[in-house]
mmCIF file of the N, C-alpha and C atoms, coordinates in Angstrom:
data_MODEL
# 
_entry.id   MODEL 
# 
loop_
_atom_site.group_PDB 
_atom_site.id 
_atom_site.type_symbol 
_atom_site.label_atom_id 
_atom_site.label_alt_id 
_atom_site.label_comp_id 
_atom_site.label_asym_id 
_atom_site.label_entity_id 
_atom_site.label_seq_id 
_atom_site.pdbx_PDB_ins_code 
_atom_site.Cartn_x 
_atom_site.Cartn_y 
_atom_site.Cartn_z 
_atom_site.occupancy 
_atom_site.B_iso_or_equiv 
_atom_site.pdbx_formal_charge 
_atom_site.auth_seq_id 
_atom_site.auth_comp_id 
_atom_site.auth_asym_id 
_atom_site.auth_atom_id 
_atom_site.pdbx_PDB_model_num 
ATOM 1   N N  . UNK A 1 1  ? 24.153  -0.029 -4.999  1.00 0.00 ? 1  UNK A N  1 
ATOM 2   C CA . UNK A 1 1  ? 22.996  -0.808 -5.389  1.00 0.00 ? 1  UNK A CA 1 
ATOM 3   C C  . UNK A 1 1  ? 22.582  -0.431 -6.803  1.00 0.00 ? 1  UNK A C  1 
ATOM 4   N N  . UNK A 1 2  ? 22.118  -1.571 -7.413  1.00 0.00 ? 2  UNK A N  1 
ATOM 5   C CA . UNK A 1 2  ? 21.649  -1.054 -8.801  1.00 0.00 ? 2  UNK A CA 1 
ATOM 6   C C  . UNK A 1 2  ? 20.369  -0.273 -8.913  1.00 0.00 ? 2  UNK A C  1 
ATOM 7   N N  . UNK A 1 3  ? 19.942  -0.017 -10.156 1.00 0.00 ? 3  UNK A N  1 
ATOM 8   C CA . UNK A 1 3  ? 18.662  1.078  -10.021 1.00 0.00 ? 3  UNK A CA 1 
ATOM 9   C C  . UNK A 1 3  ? 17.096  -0.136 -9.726  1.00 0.00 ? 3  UNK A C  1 
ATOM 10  N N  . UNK A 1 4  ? 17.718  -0.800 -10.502 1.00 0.00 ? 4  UNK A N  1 
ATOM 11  C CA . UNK A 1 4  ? 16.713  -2.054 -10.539 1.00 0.00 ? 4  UNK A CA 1 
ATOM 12  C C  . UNK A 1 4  ? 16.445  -2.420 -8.831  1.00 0.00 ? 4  UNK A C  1 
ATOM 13  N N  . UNK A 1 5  ? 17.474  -2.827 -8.394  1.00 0.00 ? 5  UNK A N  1 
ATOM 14  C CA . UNK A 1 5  ? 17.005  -3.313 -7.289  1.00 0.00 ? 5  UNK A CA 1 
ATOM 15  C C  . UNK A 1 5  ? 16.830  -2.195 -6.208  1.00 0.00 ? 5  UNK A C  1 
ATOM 16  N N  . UNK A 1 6  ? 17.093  -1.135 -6.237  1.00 0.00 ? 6  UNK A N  1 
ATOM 17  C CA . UNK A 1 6  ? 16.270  -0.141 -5.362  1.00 0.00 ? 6  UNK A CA 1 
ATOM 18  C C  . UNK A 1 6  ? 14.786  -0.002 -5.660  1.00 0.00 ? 6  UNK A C  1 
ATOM 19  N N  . UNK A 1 7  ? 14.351  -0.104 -7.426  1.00 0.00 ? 7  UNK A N  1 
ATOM 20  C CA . UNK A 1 7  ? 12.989  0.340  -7.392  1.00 0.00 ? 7  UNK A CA 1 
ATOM 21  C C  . UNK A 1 7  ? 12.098  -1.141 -7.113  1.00 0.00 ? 7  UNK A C  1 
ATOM 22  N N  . UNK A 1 8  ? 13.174  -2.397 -6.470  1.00 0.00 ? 8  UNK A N  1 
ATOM 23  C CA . UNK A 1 8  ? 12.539  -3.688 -6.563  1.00 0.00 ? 8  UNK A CA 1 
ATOM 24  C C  . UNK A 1 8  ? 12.218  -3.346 -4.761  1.00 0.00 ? 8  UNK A C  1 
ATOM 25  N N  . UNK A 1 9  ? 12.869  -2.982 -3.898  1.00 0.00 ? 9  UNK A N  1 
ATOM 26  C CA . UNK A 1 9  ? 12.840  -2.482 -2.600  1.00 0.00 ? 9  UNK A CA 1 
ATOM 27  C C  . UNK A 1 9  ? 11.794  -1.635 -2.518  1.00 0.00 ? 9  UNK A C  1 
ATOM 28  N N  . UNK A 1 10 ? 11.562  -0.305 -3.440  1.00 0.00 ? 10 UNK A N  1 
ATOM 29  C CA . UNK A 1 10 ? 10.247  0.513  -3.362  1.00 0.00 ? 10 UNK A CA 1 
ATOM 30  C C  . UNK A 1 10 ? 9.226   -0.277 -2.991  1.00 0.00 ? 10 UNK A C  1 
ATOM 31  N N  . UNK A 1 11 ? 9.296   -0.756 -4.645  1.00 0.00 ? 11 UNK A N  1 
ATOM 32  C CA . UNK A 1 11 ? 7.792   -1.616 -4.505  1.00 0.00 ? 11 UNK A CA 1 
ATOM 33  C C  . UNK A 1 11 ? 7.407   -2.434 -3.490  1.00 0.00 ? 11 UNK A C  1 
ATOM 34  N N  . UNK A 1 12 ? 8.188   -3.184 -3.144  1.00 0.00 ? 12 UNK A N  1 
ATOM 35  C CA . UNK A 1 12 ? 7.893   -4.272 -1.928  1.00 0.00 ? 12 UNK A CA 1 
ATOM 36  C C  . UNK A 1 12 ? 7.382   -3.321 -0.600  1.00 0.00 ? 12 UNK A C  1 
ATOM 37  N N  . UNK A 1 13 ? 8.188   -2.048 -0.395  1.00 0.00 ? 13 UNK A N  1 
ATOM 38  C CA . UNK A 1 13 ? 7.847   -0.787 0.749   1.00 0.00 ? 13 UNK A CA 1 
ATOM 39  C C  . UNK A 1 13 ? 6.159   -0.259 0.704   1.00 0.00 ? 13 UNK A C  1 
ATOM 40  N N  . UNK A 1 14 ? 6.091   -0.027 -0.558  1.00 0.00 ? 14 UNK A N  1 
ATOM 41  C CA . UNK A 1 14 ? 4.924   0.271  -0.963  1.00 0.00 ? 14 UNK A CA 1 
ATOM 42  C C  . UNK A 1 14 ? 3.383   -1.068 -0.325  1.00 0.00 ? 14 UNK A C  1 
ATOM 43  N N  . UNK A 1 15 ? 3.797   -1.799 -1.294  1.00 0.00 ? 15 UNK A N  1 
ATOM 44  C CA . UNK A 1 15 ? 3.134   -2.901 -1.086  1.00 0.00 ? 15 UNK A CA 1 
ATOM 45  C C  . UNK A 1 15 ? 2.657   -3.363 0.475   1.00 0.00 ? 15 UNK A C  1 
ATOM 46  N N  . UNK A 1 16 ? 3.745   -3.495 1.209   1.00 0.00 ? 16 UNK A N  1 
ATOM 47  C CA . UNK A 1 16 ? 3.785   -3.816 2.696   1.00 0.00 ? 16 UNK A CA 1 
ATOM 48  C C  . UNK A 1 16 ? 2.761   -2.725 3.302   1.00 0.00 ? 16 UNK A C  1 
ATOM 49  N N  . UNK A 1 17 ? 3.619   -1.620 3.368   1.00 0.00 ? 17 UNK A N  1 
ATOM 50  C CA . UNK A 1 17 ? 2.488   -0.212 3.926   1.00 0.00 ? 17 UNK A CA 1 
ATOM 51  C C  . UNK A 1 17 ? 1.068   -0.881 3.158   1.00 0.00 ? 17 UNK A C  1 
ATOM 52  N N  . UNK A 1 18 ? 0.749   -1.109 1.998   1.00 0.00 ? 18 UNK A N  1 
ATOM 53  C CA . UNK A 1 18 ? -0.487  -0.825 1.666   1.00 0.00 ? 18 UNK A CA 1 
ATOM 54  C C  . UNK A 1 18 ? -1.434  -2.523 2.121   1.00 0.00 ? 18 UNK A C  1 
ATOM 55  N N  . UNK A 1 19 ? -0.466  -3.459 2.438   1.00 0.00 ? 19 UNK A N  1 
ATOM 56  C CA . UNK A 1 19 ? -1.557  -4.764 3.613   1.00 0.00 ? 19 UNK A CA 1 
ATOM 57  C C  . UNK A 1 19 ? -1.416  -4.308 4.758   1.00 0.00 ? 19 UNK A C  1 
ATOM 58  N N  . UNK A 1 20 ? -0.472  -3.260 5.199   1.00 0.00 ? 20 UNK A N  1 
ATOM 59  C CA . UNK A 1 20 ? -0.436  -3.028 6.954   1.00 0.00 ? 20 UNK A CA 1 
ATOM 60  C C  . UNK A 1 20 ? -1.979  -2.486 6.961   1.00 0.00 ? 20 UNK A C  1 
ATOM 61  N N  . UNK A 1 21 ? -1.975  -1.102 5.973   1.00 0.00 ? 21 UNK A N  1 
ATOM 62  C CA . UNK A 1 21 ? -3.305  -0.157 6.316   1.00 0.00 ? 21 UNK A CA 1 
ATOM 63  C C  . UNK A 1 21 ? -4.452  -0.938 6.108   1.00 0.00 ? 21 UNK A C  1 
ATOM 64  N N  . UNK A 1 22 ? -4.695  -2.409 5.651   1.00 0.00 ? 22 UNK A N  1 
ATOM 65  C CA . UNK A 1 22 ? -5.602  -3.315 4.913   1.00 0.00 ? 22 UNK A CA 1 
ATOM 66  C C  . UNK A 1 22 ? -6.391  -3.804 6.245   1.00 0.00 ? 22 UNK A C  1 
ATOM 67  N N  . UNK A 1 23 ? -4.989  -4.305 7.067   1.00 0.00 ? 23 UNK A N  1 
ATOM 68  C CA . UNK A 1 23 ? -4.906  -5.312 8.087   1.00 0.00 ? 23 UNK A CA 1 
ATOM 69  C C  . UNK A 1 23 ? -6.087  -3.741 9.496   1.00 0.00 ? 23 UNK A C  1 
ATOM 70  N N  . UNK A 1 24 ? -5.272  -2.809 9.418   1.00 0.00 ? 24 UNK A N  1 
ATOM 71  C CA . UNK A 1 24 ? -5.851  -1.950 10.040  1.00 0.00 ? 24 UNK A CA 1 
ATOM 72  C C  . UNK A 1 24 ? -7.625  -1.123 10.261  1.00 0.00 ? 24 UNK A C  1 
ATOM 73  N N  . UNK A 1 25 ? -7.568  -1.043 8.258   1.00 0.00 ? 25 UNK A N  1 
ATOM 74  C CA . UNK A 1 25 ? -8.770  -0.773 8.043   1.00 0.00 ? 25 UNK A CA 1 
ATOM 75  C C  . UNK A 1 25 ? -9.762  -2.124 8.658   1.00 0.00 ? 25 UNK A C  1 
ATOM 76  N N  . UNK A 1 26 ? -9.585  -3.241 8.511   1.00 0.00 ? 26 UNK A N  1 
ATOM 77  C CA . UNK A 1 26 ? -10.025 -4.774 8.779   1.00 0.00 ? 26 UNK A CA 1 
ATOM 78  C C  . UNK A 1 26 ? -10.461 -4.304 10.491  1.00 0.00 ? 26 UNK A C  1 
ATOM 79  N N  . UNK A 1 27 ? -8.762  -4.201 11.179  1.00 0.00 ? 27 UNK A N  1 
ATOM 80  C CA . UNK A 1 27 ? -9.304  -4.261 12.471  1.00 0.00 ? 27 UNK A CA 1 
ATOM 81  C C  . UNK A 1 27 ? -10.595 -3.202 13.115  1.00 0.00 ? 27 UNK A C  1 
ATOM 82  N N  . UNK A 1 28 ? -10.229 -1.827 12.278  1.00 0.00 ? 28 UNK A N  1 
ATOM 83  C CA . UNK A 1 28 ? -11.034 -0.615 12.590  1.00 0.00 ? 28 UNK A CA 1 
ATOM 84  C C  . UNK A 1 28 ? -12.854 -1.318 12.660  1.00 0.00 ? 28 UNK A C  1 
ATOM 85  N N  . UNK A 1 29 ? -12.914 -1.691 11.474  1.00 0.00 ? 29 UNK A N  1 
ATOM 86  C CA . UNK A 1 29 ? -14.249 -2.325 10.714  1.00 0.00 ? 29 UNK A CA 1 
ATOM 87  C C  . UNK A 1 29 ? -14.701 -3.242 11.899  1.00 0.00 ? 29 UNK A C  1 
ATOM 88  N N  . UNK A 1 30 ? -14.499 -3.978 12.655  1.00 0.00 ? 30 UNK A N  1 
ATOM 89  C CA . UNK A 1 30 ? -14.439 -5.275 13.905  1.00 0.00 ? 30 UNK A CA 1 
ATOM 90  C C  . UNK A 1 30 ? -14.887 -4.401 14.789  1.00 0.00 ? 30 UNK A C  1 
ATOM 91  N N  . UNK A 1 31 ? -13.960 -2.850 15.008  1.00 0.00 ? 31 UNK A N  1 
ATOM 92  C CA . UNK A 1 31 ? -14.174 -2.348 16.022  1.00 0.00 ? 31 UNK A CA 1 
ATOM 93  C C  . UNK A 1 31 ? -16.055 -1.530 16.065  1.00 0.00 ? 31 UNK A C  1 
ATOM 94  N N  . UNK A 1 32 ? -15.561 -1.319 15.054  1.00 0.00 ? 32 UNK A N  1 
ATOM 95  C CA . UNK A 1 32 ? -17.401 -0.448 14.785  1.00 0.00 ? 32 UNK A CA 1 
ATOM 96  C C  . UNK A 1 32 ? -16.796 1.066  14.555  1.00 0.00 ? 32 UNK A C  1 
ATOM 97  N N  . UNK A 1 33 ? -15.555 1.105  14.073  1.00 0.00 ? 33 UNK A N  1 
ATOM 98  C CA . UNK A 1 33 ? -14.723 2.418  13.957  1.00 0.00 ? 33 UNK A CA 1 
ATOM 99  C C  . UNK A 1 33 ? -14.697 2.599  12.793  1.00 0.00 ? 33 UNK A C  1 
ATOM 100 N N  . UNK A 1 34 ? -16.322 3.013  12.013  1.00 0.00 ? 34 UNK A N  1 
ATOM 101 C CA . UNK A 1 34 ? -15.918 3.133  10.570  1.00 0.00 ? 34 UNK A CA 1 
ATOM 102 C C  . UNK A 1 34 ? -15.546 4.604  9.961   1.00 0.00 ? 34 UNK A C  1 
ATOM 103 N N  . UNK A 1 35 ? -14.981 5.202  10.535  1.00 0.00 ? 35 UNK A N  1 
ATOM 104 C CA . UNK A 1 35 ? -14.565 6.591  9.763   1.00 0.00 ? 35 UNK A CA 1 
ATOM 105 C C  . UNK A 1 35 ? -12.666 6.455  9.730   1.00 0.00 ? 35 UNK A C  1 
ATOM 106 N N  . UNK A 1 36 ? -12.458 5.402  10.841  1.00 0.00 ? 36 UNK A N  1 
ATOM 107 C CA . UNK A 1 36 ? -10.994 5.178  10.545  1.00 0.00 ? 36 UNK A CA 1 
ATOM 108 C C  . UNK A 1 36 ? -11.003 4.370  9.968   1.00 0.00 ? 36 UNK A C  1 
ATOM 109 N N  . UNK A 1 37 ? -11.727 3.006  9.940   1.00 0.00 ? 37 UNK A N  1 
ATOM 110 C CA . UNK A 1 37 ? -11.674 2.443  8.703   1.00 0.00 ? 37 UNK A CA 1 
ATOM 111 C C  . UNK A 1 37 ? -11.462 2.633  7.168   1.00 0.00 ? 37 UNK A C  1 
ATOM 112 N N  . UNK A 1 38 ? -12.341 3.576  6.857   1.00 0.00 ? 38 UNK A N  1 
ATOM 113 C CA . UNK A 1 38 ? -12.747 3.784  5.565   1.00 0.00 ? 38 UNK A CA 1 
ATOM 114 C C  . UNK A 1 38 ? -11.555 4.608  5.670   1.00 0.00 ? 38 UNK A C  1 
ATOM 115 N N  . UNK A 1 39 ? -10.574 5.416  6.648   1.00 0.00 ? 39 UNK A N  1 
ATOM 116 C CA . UNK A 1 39 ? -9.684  6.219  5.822   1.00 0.00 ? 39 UNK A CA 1 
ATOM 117 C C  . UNK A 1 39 ? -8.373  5.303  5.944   1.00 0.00 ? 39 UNK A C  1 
ATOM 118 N N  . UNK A 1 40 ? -8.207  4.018  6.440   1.00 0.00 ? 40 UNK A N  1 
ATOM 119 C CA . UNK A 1 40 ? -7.128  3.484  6.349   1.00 0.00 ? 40 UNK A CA 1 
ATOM 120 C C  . UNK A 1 40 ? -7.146  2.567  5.043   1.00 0.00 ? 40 UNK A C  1 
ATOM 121 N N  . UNK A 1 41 ? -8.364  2.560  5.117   1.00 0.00 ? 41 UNK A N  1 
ATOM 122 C CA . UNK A 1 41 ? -9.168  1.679  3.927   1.00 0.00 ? 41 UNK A CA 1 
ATOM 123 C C  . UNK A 1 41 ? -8.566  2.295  2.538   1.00 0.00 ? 41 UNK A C  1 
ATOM 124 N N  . UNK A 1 42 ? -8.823  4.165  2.161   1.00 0.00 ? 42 UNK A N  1 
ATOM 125 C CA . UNK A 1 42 ? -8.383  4.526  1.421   1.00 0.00 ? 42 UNK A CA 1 
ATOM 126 C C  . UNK A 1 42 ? -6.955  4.892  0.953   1.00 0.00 ? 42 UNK A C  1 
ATOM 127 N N  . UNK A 1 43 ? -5.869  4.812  2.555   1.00 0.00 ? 43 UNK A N  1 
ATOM 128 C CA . UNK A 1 43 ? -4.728  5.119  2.538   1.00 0.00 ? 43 UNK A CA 1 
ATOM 129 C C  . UNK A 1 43 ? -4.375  3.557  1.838   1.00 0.00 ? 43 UNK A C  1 
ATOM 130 N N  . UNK A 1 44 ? -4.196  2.076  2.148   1.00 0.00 ? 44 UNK A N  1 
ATOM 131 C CA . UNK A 1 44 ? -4.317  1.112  1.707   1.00 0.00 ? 44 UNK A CA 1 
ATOM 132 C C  . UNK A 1 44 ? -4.186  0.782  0.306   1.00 0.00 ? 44 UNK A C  1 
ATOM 133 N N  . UNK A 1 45 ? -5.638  1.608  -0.869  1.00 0.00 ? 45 UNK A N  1 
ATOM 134 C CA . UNK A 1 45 ? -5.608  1.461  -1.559  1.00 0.00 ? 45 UNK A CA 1 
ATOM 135 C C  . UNK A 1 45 ? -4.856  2.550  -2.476  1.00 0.00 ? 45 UNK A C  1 
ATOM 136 N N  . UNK A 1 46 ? -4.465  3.655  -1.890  1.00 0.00 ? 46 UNK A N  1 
ATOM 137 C CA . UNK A 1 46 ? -3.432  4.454  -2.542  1.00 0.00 ? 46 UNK A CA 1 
ATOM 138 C C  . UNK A 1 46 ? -2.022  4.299  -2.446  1.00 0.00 ? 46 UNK A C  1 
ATOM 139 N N  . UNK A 1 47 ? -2.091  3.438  -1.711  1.00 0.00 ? 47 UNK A N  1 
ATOM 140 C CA . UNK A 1 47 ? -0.498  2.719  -1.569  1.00 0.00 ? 47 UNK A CA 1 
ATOM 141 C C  . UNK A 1 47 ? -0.700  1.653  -2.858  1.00 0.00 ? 47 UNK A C  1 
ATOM 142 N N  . UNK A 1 48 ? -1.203  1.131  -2.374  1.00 0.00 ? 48 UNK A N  1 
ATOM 143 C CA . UNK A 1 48 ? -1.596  -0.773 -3.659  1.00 0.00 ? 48 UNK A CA 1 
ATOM 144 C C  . UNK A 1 48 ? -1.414  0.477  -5.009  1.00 0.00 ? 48 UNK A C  1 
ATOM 145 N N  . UNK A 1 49 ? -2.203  1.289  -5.107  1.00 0.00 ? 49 UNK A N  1 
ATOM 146 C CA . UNK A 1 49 ? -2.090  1.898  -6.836  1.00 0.00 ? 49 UNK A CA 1 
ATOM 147 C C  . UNK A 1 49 ? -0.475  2.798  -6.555  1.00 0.00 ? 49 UNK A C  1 
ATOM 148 N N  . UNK A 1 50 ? 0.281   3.179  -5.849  1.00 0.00 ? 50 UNK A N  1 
ATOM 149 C CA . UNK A 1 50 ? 1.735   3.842  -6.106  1.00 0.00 ? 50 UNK A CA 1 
ATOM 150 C C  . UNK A 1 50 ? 2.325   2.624  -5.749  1.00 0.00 ? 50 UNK A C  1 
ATOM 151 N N  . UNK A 1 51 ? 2.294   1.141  -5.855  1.00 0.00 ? 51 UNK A N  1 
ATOM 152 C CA . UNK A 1 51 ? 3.064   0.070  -6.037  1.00 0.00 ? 51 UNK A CA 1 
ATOM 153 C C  . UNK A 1 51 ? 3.293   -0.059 -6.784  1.00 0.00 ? 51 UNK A C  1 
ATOM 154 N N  . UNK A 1 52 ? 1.534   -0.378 -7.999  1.00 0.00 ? 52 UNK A N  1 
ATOM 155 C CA . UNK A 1 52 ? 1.631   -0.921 -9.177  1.00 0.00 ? 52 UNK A CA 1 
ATOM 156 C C  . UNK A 1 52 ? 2.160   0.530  -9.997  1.00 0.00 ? 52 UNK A C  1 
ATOM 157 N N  . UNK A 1 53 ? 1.901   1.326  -9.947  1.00 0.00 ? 53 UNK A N  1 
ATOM 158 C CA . UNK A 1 53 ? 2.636   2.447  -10.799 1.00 0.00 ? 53 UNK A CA 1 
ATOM 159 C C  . UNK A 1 53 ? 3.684   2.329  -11.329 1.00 0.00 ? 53 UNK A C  1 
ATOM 160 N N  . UNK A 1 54 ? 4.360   2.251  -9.857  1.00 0.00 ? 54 UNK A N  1 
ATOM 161 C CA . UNK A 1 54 ? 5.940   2.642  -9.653  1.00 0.00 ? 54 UNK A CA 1 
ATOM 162 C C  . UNK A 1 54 ? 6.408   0.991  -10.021 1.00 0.00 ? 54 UNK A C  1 
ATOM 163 N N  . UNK A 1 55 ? 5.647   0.164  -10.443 1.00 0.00 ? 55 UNK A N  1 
ATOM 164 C CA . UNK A 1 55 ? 5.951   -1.340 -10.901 1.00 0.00 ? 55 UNK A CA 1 
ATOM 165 C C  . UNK A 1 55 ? 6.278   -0.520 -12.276 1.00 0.00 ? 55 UNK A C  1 
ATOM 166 N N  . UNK A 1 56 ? 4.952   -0.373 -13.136 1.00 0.00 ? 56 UNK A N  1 
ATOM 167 C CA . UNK A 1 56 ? 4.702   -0.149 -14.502 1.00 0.00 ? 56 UNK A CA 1 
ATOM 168 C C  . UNK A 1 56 ? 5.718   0.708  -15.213 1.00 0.00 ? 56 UNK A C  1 
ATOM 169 N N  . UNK A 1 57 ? 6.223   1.660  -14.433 1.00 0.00 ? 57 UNK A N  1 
ATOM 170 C CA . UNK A 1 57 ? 6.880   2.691  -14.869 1.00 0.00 ? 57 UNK A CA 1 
ATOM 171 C C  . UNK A 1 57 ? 8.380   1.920  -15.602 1.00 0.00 ? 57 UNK A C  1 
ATOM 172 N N  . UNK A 1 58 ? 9.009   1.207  -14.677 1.00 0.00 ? 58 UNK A N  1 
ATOM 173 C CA . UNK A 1 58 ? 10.194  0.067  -15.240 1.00 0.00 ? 58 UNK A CA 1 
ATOM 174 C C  . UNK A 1 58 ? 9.754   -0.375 -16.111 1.00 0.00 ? 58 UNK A C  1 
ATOM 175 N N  . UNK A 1 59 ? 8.750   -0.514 -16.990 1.00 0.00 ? 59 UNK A N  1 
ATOM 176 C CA . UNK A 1 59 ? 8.517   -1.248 -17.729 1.00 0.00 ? 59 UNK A CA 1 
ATOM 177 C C  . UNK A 1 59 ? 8.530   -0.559 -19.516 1.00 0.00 ? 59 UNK A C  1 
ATOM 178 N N  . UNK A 1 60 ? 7.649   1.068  -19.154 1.00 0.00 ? 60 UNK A N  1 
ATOM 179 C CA . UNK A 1 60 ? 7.768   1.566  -20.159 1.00 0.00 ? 60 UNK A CA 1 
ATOM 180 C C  . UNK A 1 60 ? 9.257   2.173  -20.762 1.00 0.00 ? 60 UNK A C  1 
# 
């Protein structure tokens, strides 16, 4: 595989994990479960920022 398209596979890995924990934090929030919320909430958004990173980095 080329390098390109492994770090095109990351990102998409990344990305996915970070709407699963979205979809989760969402359901937690419904439940009245806000301490798992807010931490799936934050796992979520630390995925979404090591997507775009690991996007940016190919670039420089």
């Amino acid at each position: 595989m080329k390098k390109e398209q492994k770090e095109k596979i990351s990102f998409v890995g990344f990305l996915t994990a970070s709407i699963i924990y979205f979809i989760a934090s969402i359901l937690n929030f419904i439940d009245k479960n806000t301490g798992t919320a807010v931490m799936f909430l934050c796992l979520g958004i630390s995925f979404l920022c090591l997507s775009f990173t690991h996007l940016n980095k190919d670039k420089n």
